[in-house]
C-alpha positions in Angstrom: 150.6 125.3 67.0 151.5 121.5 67.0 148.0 118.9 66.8 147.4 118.5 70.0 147.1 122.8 70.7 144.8 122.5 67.8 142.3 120.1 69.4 142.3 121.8 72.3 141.6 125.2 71.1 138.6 123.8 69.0 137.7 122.3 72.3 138.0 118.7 71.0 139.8 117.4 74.5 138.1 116.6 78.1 139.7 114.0 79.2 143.2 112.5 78.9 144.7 109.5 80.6 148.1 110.6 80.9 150.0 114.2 79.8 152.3 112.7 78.3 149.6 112.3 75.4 150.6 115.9 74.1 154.0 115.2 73.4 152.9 112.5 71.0 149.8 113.4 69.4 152.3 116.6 68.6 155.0 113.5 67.6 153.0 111.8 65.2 153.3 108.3 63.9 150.6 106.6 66.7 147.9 104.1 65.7 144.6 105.0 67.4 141.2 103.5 67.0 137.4 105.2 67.5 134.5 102.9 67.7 131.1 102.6 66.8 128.1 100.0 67.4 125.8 99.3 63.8 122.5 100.1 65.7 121.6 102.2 62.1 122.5 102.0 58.7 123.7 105.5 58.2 125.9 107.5 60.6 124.9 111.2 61.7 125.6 114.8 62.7 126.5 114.0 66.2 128.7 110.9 64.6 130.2 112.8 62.4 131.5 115.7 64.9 133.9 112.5 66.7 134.7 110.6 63.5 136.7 113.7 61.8 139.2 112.8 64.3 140.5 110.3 61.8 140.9 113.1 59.0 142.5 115.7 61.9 144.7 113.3 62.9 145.7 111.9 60.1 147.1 114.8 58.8 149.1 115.1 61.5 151.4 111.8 61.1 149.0 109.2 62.6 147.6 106.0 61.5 143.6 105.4 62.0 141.3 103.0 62.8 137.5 102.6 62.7 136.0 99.7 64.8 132.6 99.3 64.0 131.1 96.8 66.5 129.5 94.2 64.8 129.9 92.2 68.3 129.3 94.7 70.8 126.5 95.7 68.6 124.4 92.7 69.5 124.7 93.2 73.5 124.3 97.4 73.6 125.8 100.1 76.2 124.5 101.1 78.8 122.4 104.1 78.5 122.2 106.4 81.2 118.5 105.5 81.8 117.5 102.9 80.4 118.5 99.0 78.6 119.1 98.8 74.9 116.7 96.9 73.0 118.3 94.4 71.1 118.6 93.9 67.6 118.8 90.8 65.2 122.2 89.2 64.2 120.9 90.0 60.7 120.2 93.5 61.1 124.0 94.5 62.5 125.5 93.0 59.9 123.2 94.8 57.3 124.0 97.8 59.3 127.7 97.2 59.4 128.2 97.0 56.0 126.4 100.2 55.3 128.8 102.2 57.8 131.5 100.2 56.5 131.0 101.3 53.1 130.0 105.0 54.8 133.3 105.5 56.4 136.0 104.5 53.7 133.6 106.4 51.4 134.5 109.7 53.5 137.4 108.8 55.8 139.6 106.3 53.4 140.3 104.3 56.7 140.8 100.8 57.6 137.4 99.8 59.2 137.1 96.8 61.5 134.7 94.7 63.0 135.1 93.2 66.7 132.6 90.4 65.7 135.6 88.7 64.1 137.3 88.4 67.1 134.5 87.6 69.1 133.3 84.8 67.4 136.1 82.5 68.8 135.9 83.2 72.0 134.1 81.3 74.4 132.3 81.5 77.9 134.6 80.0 80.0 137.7 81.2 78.3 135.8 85.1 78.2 136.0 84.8 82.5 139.7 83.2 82.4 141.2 85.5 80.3 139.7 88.7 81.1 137.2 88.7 83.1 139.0 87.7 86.1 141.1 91.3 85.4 138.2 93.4 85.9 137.1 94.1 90.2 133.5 94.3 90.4 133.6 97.0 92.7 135.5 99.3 90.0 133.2 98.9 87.4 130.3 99.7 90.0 132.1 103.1 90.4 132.2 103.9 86.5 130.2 106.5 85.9 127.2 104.8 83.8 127.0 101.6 85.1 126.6 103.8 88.5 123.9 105.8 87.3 121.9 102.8 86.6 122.3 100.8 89.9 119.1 102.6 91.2 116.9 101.1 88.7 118.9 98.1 88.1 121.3 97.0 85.3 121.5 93.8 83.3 124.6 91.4 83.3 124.9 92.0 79.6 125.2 95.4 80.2 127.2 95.3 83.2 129.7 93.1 80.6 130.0 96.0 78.3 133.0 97.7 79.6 134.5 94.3 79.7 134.1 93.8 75.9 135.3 97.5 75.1 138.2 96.9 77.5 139.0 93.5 74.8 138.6 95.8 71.5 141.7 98.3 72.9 143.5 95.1 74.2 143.1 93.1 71.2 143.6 95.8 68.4 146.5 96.8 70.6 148.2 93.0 70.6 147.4 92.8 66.9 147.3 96.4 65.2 149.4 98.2 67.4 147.1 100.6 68.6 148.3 102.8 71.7 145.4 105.2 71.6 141.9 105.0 72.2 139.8 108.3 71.2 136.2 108.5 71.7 133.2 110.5 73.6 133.3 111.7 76.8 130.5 109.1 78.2 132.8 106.5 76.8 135.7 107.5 79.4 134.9 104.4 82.0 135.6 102.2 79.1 138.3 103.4 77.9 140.6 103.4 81.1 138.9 100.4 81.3 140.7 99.2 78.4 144.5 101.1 79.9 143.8 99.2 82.6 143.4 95.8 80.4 146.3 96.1 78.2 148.3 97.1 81.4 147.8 93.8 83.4 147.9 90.9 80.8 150.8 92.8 78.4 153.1 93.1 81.7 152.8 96.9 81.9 152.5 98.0 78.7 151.6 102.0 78.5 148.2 102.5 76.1 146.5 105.9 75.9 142.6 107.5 75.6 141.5 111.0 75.5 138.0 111.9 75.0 136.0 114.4 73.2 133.3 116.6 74.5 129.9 115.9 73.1 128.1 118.4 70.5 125.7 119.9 72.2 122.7 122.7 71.7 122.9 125.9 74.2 120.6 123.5 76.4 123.0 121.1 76.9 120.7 118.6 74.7 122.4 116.3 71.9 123.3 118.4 68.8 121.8 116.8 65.5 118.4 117.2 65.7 115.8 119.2 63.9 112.3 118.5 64.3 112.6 115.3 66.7 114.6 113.9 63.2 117.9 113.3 63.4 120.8 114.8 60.7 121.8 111.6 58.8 125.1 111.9 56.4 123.5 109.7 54.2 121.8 111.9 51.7 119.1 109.2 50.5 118.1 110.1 54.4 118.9 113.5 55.1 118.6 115.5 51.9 122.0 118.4 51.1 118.8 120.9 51.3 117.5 119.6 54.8 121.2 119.5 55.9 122.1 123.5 54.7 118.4 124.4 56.9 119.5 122.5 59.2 122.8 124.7 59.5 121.5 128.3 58.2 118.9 128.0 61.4 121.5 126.7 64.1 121.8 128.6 67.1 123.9 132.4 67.2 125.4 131.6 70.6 126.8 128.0 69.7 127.7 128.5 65.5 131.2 129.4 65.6 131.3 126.3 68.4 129.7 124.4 65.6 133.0 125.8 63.1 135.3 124.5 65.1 134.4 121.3 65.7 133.0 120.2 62.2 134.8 121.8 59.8 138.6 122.2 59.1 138.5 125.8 58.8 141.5 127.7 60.2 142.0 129.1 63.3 142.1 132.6 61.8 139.1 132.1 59.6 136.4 131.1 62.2 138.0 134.1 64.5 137.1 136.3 61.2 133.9 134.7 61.0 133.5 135.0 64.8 133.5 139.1 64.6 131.4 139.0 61.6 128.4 136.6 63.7 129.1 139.2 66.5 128.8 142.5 64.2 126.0 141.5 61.5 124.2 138.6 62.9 121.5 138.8 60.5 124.0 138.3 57.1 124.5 134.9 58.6 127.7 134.4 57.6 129.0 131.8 59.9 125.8 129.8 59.2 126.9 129.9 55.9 130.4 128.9 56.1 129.3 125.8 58.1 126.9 124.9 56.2 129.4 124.9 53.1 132.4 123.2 54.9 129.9 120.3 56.1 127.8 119.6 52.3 130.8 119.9 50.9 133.1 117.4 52.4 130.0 115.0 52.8 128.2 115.4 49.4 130.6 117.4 47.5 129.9 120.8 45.9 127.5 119.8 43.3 125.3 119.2 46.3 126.0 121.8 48.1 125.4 124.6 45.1 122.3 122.5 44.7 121.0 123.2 48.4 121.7 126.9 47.8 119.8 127.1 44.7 116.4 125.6 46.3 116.4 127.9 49.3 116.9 130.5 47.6 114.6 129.7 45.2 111.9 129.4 48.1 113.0 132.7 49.2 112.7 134.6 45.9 109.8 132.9 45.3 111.5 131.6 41.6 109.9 128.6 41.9 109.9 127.6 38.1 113.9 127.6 38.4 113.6 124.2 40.1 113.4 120.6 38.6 110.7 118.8 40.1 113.6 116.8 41.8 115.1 120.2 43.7 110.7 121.0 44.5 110.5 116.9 46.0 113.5 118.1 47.8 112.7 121.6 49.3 109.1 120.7 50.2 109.5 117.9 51.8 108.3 118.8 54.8 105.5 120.8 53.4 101.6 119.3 53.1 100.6 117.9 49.8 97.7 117.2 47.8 96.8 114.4 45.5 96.7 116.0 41.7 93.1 116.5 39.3 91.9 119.3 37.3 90.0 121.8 39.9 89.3 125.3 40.5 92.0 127.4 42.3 89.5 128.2 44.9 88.7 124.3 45.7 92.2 123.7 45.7 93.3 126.1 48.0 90.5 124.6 50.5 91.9 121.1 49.9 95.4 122.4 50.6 94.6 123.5 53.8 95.3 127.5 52.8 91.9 128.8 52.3 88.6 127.9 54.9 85.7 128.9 52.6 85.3 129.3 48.6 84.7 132.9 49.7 87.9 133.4 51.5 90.1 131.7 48.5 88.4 134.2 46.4 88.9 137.2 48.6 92.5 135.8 48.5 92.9 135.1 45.3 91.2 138.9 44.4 93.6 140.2 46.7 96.9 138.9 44.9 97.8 137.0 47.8 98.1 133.3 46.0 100.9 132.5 43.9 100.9 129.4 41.3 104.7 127.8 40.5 105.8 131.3 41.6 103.5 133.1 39.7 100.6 135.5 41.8 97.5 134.5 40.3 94.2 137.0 40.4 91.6 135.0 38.1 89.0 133.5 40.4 87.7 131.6 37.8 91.2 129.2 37.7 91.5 125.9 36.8 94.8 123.6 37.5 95.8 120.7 36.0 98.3 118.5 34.9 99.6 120.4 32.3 100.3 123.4 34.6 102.7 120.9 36.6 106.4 121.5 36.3 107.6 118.7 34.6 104.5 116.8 34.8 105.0 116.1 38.9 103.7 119.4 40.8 102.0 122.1 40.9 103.3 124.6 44.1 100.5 126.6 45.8 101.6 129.7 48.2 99.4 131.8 50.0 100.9 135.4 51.7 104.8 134.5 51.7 105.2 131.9 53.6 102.3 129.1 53.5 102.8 126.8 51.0 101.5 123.4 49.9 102.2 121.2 46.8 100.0 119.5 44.5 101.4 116.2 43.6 100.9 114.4 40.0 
């Protein structure tokens, strides 16, 4: 199975510009780019789905590029229903440098900025040279711009497809690049671009196929878990939020998940396929993903790590955590500021008891636990000393409410 079968049985192709595209991806030895504008400082989930292109195919004999538009990134695409707002100079070139630094971190690529050619270029030479290449009533039939006439769409939006249309000309004139890969809402761009190169390099062929977007069973964007989104930088998104994130993604889309994020083969996510299928409760897929994903991002350390606290939470071994791995795993949970109390007033204050005479009734009843540890002494006192390393103390009531006591 040649690259280009690959992609298309992992359902990484929608869209190509010409057939002709299988024979080469299968060929090797093209220079393609995939872009990005610097409206954060991290990429994320949904990011990272498109940019494993590069590793894919690389590994198949071709040479990539990462633009990361530090021009574009001022103006802002279209969105399908509303205008970008914009963003200071100084905060895309912040943000640039962090992805910058993001993706030769993971991908080893050569990462470019189309501020650099942007910069030199001025109005009247921006309408001479390419504007006058682009028919107004083609870009009113691209898809997004389209979508948008209804409510109206700014000039600097309108000019967006222009300046992607420069990136795939100019990286073509100067890097070679006959490929343009990117998401499937980016497809009026791109043969924007074909269309570019085509009339100002007399008839010189260039090439785009697109990728469908990650999505939830609901069609919704996939990356998101509690309105937050999945960042790959772990000072954002924690390796234990990430491997929740994963264990609890949907049955019906998982081994969808497989294919497109990780570089497992063909016959290993079919395995992993029955197994979902047959014994949907051992998670096994879930699993899998979650490992391919931590792994490749954070490295293994991380990933063991983000197996240790969860199931740690699960046994209930909380004194088996540093207080780093409890900041981690209870994150999300309610906390309390630290003093010496009674049990029963700080299981009130925690929000896990209503009355003294329901802690005590709970407490009585073996129901609370202390760092792991069921507790039936009404008379109780916590303090500082009782905190694991100092930091926290972890209340649980039942097996599933917790809260933490911070120091």
């Amino acid at each position: 199975m040649g690259i280009y079968e690959e992609l298309e049985w992992r359902g990484l192709i929608k869209d190509v510009s010409d057939p002709a595209i299988r024979e080469k991806l299968n060929a090797g030895g093209m220079t393609f780019y995939i872009g990005t504008d610097p409206t954060g400082d991290s990429l994320h989930i949904g990011h990272f789905s498109s940019f494993l292109i590069c590793k894919r195919l690389k590994e198949a004999g071709h040479h990539p590029i990462i633009l990361v538009g530090g021009g574009t990134g001022l103006i802002g695409d279209p969105k399908p229903d509303s205008e970008r707002p914009m963003i200071t100079k100084e905060t895309v070139d912040h943000n640039f440098n962090c992805l910058k630094a993001q993706l030769e971190n993971l991908f080893g690529v050569e990462v470019v900025n189309n501020y650099d050619w942007y910069k030199d270029i001025n109005f009247i030479d921006f309408l001479r040279d390419f504007g006058k290449f682009f028919n107004v009533n083609y870009m009113l039939n691209k898809d997004i711009v389209a979508r948008r006439l209804a409510d109206g769409i700014t000039y600097t939006e309108f000019s967006y497809m222009i300046m992607q249309a420069l990136d795939f000309w100019y990286l073509n004139k100067n890097k070679n690049v006959t490929l343009q890969v990117a998401g499937q809402d980016q497809w009026g761009n791109m043969t924007a671009g074909i269309e570019l190169i085509r009339k100002k390099e007399n008839g010189r062929e260039a090439y785009a196929f697109t990728m469908p977007l990650l999505t939830k069973s609901d069609g919704t964007k996939f990356g998101k878990t509690n309105g937050k989104a999945i960042w790959l930088d772990k000072n954002k998104t924690s390796a234990y939020e990430m491997y929740q994130f994963f264990i609890n993604s949907e049955d019906s889309k998982v081994i969808d998940y497989l294919k497109f994020l990780t570089f497992l083969s063909k016959e290993e996510i079919m395995e992993l396929e029955e197994k979902n299928n047959k014994q949907p409760h051992l998670r096994e897929a879930h699993k899998a993903l979650a490992r391919e994903v931590i792994t490749f991002l954070h490295g293994e350390e991380a990933y063991n790590q983000a197996v240790k606290i969860s199931e740690a939470l699960f046994s209930g071994n909380i004194k088996s955590l540093t207080a780093d791995e409890i900041e981690m795993g209870f994150e999300e949970i309610p906390s309390i500021t630290g003093k010496e109390f009674p049990l029963c007033e700080a299981l009130i204050e925690a929000g896990l008891a209503k009355s003294k005479r329901e802690s005590r009734e709970f407490i009585r009843n073996g129901a609370v636990a202390v760092n792991g540890e069921k507790v039936t002494d009404e008379a109780a006192v916590l303090n500082k000393d009782m905190a694991i390393e100092g930091r926290f103390i972890v209340l649980r009531r039942g097996k599933k409410l917790y809260s933490l006591i911070r120091y």
